[in-house]
N, C-alpha and C positions, 0 to 999 in steps of 0.2 A: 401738701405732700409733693416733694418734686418728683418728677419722673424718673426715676432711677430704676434700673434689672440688677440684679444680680443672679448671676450664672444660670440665665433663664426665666428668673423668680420675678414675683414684682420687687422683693427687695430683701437685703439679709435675713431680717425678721422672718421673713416667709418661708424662706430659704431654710434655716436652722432646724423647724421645726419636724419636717421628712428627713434632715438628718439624723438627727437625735433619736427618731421614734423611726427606725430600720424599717419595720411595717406599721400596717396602718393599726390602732388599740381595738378595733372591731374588725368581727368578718365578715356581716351583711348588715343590711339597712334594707329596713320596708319600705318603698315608694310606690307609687303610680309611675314615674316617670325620671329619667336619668335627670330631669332639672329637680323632682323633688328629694331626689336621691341627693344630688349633690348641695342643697337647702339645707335639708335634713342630718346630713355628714358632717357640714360644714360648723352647725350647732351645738353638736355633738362631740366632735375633736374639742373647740373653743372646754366646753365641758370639763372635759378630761383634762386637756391644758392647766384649768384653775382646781381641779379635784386635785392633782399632783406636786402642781408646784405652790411651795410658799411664796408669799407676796410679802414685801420687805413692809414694816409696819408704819415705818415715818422717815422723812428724812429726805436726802438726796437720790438715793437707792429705792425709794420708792416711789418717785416720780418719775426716775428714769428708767424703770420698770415699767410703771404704768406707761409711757411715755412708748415704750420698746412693744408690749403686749398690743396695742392699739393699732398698730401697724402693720401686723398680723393679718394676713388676707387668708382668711379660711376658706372662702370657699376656693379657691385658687388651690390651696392643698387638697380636700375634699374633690373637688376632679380629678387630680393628678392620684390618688386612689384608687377613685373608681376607674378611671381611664386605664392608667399604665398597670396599675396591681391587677385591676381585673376584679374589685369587690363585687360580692355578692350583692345585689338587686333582686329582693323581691317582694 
């Protein structure tokens, strides 16, 4: 993966995905600790990610889906949650 930011993010992919979802799809998470918080969150978005959207079944469009999903740095959004939103932790 080359080193690429966009608009602060590690990369588009990462980027889209706190666009599209305005808030975070949950309001707390159980942890011990703001890293198992953000472990935990991070599992958890990916989750809902695949509960919501379809996955193209074959083809071109499913490679470069799969291709596009992988790239996907969760826990980078999962902090940016807990961080800037101020998710509930407990």
């Amino acid at each position: 993966m080359s080193n690429e930011k966009y608009n602060g993010w590690t990369n588009r992919e990462t980027w889209l995905i706190p666009l599209w979802w305005n808030e975070c799809p949950i309001e707390e998470i159980e942890a011990e600790s703001k890293e198992d918080a953000i472990a935990a969150l991070a599992v958890r978005l990916e989750e809902i990610f695949h509960e919501t959207n379809e996955t193209p079944a074959t083809g071109l469009a499913a490679d470069l889906f799969a291709g596009a999903v992988a790239r996907i740095n969760w826990h980078e959004i999962a902090e940016h949650y807990i961080d800037d939103i101020e998710l509930t932790v407990r």
